[in-house]
N, C-alpha and C positions, 0 to 999 in steps of 0.2 A: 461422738462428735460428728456433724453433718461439717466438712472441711467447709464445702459451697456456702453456708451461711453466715460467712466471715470473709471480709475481702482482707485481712492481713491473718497470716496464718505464719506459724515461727516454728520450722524442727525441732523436738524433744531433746536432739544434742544442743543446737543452736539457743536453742533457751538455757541448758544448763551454762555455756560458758558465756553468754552476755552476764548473766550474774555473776561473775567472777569476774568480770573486767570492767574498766572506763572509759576506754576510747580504743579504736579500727583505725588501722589505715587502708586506702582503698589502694589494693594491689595488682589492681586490671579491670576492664571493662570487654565485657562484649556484645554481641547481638542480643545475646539472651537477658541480660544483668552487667551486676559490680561483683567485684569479690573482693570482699573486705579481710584483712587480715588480723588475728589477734598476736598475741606472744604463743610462744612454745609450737610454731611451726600450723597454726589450726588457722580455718578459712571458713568463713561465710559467703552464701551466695543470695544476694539482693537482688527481685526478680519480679517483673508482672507477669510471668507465665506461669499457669497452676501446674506445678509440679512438685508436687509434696516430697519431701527428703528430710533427713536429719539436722544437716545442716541448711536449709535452704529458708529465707526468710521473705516470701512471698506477699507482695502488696497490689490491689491498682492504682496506688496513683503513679504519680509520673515520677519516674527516678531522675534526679539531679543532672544536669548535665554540666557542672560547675565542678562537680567532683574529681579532680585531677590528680593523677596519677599519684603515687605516696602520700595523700594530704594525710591530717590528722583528724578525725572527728571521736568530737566525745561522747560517749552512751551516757545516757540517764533511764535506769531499765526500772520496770516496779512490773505489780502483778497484772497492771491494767494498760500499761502505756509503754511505749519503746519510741526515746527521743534520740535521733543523730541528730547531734546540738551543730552544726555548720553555721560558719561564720555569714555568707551571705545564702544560704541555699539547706535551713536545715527538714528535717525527716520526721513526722512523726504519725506512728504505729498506734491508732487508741479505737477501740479494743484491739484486744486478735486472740487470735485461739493456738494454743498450740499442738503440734501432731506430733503423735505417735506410732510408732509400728505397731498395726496390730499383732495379737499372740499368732503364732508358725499354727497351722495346722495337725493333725497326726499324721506321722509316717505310714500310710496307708496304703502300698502300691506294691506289683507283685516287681520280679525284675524283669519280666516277658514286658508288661506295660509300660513301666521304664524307661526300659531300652527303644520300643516304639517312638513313644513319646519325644524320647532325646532327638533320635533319626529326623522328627518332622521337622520339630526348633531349627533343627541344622540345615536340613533343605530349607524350609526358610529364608533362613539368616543366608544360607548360598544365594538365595537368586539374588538378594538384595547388596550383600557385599561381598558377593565377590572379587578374591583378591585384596582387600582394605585386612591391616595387622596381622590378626591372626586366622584369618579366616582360610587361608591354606589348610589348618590344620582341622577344619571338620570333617576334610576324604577321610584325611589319616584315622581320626579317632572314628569312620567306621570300615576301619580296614584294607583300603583303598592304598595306592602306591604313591609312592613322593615325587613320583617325575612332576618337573618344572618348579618344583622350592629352590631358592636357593641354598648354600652348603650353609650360611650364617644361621638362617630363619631351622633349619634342619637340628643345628645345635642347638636350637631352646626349645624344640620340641624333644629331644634327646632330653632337657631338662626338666621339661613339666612331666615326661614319664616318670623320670626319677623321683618326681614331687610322689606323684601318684604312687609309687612303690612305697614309696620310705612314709607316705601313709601307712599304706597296708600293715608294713612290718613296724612301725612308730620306731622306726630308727632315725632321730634328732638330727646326727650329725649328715646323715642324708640329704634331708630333709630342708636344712637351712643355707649347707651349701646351694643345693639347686636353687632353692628359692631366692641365692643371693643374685645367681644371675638373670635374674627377672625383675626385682627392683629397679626400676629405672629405665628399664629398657624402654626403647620406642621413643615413637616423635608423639606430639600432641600435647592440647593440657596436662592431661593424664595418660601418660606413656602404655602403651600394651600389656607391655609386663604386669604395671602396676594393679591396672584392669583384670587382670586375668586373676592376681592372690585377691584382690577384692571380689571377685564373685565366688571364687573358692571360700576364700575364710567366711563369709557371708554366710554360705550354704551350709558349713560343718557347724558354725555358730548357731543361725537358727533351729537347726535341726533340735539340737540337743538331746540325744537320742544315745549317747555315751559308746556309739560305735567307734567314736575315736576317743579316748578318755580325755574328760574335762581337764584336769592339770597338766598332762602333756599337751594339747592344743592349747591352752592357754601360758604355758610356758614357752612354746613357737612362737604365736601370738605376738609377744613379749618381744621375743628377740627378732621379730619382724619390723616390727614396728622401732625399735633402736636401729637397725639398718637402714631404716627409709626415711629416719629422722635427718641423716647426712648423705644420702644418696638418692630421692627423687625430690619434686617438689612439694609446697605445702598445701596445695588443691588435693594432688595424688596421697598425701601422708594423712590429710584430713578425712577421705573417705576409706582408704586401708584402716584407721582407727573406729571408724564408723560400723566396718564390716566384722572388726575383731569383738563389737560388743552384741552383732548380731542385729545391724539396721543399715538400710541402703534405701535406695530411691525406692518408689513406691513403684516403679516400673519391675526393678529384679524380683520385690517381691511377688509380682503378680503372673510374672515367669516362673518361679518357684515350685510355687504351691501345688498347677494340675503335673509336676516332676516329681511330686514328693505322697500326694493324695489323690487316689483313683479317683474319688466324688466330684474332684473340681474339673468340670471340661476345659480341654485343653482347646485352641483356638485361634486366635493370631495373637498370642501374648508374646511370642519370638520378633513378631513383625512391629508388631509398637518399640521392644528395645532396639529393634535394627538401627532406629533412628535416629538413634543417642549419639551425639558426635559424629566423628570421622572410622572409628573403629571400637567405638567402645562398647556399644552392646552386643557385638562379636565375640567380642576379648573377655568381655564379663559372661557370657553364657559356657565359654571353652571351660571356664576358671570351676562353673557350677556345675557342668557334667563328668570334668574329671572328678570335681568330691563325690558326684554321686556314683561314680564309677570305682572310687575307692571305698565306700561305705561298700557295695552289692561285695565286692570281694571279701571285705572282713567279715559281712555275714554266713559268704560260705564259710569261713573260716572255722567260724562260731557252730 
């Protein structure tokens, strides 16, 4: 699918649960879109920006500006058309295409290139946020001292180690403590914390390369996503979900890929996520280099 030859384009998640539903409520507006809410805690984002995602339901015409905060709008969805039936101001979608993630690449990369590669993302991602969430912590992960953290931000670095161990050795109870105290954390749409197991679980998901066994990660998975169901929000819960089935914005994956397969030049794919919110494509690449920092270890293992 050429995305550009469609001015309404609908996420591959985003289209499975409009078929399960009837009607959104609009649960925020911002610069960028709406975001529409369903039942069970899951969120759409309605958007003339092309930016391809799972749940993202990208159009150009003009989004409603009549759409007020909690309304109720009804879906009428089919294979051809997507109508928000609004009482004075309604939506409709006819054609559109829908996106999906393309398939992950091979794991093709030694750990010397790796590790290069990770270093550059993170200079990167320094010049541009420094200081914004978790961005402290790209000295730390290459070795670098913690003067000027403070002792709070220190403690959840303390945690994402522990994430990264209790990978290695697939000890559960490890594993889901620390990650409890990362749900939620932070200020923002999507809180730090949250960002951080969304690029992580992203990356071990796509991968699928059974460095970390498929029913263990998928049994964390699980009990991630039951913790974030009552502990962050439904924007944050809706793309943790996204990440557990192995699809995120089309920006992480584009990140990904020259991290995980030598063939793909690597380039300013760090600089295009820098620009994702206030701390998010920080937060989401920290989340990506410790998976791949716990995958390199289980293979010495191995």
């Amino acid at each position: 699918m050429d995305p550009k030859s469609n001015t309404n384009i609908i996420g591959h998640i985003a289209h499975q649960w409009l078929k399960q539903t009837t009607q959104v409520t609009v649960q925020g507006h911002t610069s960028g879109g709406i975001f529409l809410k369903l039942e069970r805690e899951r969120v759409l984002f309605l958007t003339n920006t092309f930016s391809l995602g799972p749940v993202n339901i990208i159009t150009d015409q003009k989004l409603p500006d009549s759409w007020k905060l909690h309304s109720i709008i009804n879906i009428e969805y089919s294979s051809q058309k997507l109508h928000f039936d609004h009482l004075t101001h309604p939506l409709i979608l006819e054609p559109y295409e829908i996106w999906t993630i393309p398939n992950s690449p091979d794991y093709a990369i030694s750990i010397t290139e790796q590790n290069i590669r990770l270093r550059q993302a993170a200079n990167q991602l320094k010049l541009i946020k420094n200081g914004e969430g978790f961005s402290p912590f790209l000295s730390l992960m290459q070795g670098k001292t913690n003067t000027g953290i403070d002792s709070h931000l220190l403690g959840i670095w303390t945690a994402i180690l522990g994430i990264k161990t209790a990978l290695v050795t697939l000890n559960e109870f490890d594993f889901l403590q620390n990650a409890k105290l990362l749900i939620g954390y932070g200020r923002g749409l999507t809180p730090s914390g949250d960002d951080f197991l969304s690029g992580l679980l992203f990356t071990l998901q796509r991968l699928n390369n059974n460095f970390i066994p498929e029913l263990w990660l998928n049994k964390m998975q699980q009990q991630i996503l039951e913790i974030a169901r009552g502990k962050t929000n439904a924007v944050s819960f809706s793309l943790l979900y996204c990440a557990t089935i192995g699809s995120a914005d089309f920006r992480i994956q584009q990140l990904l890929e020259p991290l995980i397969n030598e063939d793909i030049i690597f380039h300013d794919q760090a600089i295009n996520i820098a620009r994702w919110g206030n701390s998010s494509g920080v937060d989401l690449f920290i989340g990506i280099a410790i998976a791949l920092q716990a995958i390199q270890e289980r293979k010495i293992l191995k």
